[in-house]
C-alpha positions as CSV (number, residue, x, y, z in Angstrom):
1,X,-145.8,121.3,81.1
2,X,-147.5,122.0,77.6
3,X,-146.2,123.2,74.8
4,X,-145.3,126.8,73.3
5,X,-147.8,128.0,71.0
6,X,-144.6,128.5,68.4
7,X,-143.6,124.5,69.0
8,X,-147.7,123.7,68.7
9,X,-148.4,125.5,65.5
10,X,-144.5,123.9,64.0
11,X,-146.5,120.6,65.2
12,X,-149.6,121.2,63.6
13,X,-147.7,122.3,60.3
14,X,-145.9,119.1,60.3
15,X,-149.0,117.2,60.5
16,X,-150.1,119.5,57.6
17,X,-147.0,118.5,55.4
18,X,-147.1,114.6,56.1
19,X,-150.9,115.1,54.5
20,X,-149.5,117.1,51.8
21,X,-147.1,114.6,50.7
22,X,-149.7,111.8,50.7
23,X,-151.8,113.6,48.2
24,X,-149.4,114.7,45.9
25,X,-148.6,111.3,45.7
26,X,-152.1,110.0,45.0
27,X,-152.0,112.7,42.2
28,X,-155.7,113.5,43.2
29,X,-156.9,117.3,42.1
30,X,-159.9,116.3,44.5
31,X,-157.9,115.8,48.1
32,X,-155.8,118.7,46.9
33,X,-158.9,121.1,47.0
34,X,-160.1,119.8,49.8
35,X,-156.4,119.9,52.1
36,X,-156.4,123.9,51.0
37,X,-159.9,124.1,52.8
38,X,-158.4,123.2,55.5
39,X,-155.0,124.9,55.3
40,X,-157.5,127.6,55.4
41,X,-159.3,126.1,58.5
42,X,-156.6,124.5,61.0
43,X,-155.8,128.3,62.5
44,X,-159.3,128.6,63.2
45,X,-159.7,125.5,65.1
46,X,-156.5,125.7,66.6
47,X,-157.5,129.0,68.5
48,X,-160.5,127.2,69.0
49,X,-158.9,124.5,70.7
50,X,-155.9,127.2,72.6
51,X,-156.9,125.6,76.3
52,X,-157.7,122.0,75.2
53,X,-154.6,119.6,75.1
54,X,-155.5,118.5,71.9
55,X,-152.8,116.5,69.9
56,X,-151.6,118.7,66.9
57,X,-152.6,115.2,64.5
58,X,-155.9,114.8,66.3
59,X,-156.4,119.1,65.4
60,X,-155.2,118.6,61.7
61,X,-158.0,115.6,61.2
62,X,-160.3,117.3,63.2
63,X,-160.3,120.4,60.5
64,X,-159.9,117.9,57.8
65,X,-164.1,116.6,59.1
66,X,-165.2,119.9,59.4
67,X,-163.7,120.7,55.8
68,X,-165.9,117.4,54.7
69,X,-169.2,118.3,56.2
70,X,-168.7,121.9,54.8
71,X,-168.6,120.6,51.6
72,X,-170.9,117.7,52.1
73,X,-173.9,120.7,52.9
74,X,-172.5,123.0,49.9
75,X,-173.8,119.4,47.4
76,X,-177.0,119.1,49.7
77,X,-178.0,122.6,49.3
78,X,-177.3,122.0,45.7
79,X,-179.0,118.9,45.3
80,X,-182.1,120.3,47.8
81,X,-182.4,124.1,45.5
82,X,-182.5,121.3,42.1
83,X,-185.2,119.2,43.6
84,X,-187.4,122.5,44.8
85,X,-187.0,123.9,41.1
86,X,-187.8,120.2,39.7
87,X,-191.0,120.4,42.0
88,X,-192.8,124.4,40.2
């Protein structure tokens, strides 16, 4: 029997304050930024995700990635718009 989407979401948010704790401990500005991304994100790929058994950790990472390459394609647009206006 799975569980309730209540108990799965408490889950997820657990996984969500473990990950909050480790940051405010490294003091870094940077993984703070980047854990509201995807504070922003999980609910999204938690409905994404409703009929998968998908372990509430293995959700909270999996939206911590797809916060990363989000970003990671913000800085390669970026870096692709500086080189074009290098190039006239």
């Amino acid at each position: 029997m799975g569980r309730t989407q209540p108990s799965y979401t408490m889950a997820v948010n657990r996984e969500l304050e473990k990950l909050e704790r480790i940051i405010e401990r490294l003091h870094s500005p940077t993984l703070s930024l980047l854990l509201e991304r995807v504070k922003e994100k999980v609910r999204y790929t938690q409905s994404a995700s409703y009929d998968e058994l998908i372990d509430p950790y293995n959700l909270v990472y999996f939206t911590l990635i797809w916060a990363l390459a989000e970003e990671c394609e913000k800085w390669r647009s970026t870096y692709l718009t500086l080189i074009r206006s290098k190039e006239e």
